[in-house]
Each structure stands twice: as structure tokens, then as C-alpha cells.
Residue frames relative to the residue before (quaternion, step in Angstrom):
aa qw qx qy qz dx dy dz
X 1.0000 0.0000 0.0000 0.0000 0.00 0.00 0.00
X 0.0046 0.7273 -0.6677 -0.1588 3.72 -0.86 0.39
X 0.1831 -0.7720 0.6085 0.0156 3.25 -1.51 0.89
X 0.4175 -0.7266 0.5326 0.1191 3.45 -0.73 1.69
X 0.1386 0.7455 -0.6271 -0.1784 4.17 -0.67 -0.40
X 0.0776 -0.7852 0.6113 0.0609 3.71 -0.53 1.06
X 0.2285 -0.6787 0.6968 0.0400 3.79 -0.92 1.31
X 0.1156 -0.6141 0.7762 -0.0833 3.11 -1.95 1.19
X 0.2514 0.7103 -0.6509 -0.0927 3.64 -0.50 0.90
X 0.3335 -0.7784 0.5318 -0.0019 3.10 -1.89 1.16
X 0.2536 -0.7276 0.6056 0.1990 3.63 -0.57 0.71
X 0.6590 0.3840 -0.3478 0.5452 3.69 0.87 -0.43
X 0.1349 -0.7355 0.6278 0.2160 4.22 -0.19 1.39
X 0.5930 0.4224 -0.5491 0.4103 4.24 0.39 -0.27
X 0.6631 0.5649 -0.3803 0.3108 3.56 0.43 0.03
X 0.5580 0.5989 -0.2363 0.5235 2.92 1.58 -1.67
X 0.5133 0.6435 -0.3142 0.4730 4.16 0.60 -1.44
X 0.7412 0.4457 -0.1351 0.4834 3.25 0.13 -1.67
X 0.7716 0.4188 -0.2985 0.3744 3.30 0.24 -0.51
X 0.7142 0.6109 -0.1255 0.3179 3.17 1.42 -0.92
X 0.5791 0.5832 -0.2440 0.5147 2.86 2.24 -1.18
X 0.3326 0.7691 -0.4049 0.3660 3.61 1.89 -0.98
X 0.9160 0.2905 -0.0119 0.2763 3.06 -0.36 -1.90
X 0.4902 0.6578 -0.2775 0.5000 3.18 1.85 -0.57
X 0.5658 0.4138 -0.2580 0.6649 3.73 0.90 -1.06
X 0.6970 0.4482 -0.3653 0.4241 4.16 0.01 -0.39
X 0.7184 0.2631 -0.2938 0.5731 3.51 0.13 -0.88
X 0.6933 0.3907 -0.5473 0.2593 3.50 0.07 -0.37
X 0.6576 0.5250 -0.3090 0.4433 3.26 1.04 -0.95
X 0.7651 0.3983 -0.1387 0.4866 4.13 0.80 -0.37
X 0.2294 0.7693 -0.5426 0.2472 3.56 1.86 0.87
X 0.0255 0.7214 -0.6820 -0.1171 3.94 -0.79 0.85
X 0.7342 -0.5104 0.3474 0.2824 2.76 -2.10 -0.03
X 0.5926 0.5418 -0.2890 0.5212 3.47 1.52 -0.08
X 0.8077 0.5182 0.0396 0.2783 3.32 1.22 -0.69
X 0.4375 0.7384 -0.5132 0.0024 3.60 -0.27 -1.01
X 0.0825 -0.6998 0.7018 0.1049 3.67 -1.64 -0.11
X 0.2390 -0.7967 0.5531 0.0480 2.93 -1.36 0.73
X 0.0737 -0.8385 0.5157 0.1599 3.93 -0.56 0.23
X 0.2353 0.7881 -0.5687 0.0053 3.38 -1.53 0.20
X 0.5338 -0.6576 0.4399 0.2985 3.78 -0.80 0.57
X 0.0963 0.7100 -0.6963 0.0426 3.55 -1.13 0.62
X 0.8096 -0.1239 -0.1017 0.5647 2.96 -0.72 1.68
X 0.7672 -0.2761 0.1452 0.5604 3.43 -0.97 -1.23
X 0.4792 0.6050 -0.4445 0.4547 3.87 1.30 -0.23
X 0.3054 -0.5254 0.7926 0.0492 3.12 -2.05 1.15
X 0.0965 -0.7650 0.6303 -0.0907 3.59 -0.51 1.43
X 0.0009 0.8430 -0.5350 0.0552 3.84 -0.60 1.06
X 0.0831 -0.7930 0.5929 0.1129 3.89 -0.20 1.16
X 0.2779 -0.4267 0.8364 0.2029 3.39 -1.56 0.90
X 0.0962 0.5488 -0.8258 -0.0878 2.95 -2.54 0.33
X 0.1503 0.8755 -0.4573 0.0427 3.12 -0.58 0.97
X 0.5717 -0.7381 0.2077 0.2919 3.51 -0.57 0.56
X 0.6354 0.0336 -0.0337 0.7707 3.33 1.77 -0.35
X 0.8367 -0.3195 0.3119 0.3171 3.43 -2.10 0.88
X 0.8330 0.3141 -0.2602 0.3738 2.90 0.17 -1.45
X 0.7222 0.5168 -0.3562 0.2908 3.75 0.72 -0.57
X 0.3864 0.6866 -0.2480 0.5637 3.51 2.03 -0.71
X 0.8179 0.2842 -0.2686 0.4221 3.63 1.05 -0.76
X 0.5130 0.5532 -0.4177 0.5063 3.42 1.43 -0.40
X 0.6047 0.4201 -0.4990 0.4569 4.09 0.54 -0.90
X 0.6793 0.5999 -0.3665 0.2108 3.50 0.16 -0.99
X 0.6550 0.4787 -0.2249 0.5397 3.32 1.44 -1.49
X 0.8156 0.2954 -0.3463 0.3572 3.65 0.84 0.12
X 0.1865 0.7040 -0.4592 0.5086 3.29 1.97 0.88
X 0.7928 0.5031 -0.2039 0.2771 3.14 0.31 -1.87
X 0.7010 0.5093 -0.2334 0.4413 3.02 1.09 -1.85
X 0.5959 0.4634 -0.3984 0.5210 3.95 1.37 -0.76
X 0.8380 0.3485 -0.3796 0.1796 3.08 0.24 -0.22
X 0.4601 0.6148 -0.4005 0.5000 3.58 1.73 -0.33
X 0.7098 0.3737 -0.3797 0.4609 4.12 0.83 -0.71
X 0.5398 0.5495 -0.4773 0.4229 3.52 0.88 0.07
X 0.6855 0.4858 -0.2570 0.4776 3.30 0.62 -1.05
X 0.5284 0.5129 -0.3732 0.5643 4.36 1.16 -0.59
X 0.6153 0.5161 -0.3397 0.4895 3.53 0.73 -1.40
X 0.7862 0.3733 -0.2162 0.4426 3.77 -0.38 -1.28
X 0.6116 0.4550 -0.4073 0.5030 3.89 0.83 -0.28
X 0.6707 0.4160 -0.3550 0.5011 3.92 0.64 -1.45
X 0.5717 0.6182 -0.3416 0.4174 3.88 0.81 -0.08
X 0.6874 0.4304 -0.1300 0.5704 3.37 0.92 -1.24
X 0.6803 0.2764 -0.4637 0.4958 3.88 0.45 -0.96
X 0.4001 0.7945 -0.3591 0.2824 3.60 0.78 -0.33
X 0.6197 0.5935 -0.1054 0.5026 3.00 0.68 -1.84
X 0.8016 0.3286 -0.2568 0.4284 3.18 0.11 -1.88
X 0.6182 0.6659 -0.3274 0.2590 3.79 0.64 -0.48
X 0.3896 0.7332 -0.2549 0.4957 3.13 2.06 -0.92
């Protein structure tokens, strides 16, 4: 098995939440047979384990960890500058 752990720490915790519920609703919903991840907050860190059964799947969860997690973070910013524009 190889196992990936990807840390996010956040000073903003409505962000951190958000983010967490993101990926939580993803991996649960996208559990394969090569694969799985798990998520969960510690302290102000968003802490995400890949377990995977071979390289290549460990790298495919990851690239769609990442990619969920960089549009979450675009999403929650075009929201906020939003907001403040109001």
C-alpha cells in the first residue's frame, strides 16, 4: 500500500470547514477499488490521507485532491472579493 498525507494550514477556519466538507462529500462519493482517502481537521490544518494500492493510483487520487482543492479555494475567494464589492 502507499499512503500520500496532504496538509493545508488555514488561518481563515470558514474556509478551512468549507474546504473540508468539499473533499469529504468527494472521496466519499469517488471510493475506488485501487484507492480511497480520507479527511479531517486538526487544529487549524486540513490533513488528507491517500491510501492506495499502487503508484500510479496514489497519484491519480492526489491530482484530484489537488485540483479539488485549488477550485475550492478560487471558488471561496471569487465569493469573498465578491461580497466585499457589494
Amino acid at each position: 500500500m502507499n499512503t500520500i498525507t496532504i496538509e493545508v494550514e488555514l488561518d481563515d477556519l470558514e474556509l478551512l470547514d468549507t474546504l473540508y466538507q468539499t473533499i469529504d462529500v468527494e472521496m466519499t462519493a469517488t471510493k475506488t477499488e485501487r484507492g480511497e482517502a480520507s479527511v479531517k481537521i486538526i487544529d487549524q490544518t486540513l490533513q488528507v490521507t491517500i491510501i492506495a494500492q499502487d503508484y500510479v493510483a496514489a497519484r491519480a487520487l492526489t491530482n484530484s485532491i489537488m485540483r479539488l482543492l485549488q477550485t475550492s479555494v478560487d471558488v471561496a475567494e471569487s465569493i469573498t472579493i465578491r461580497k466585499s464589492e457589494d
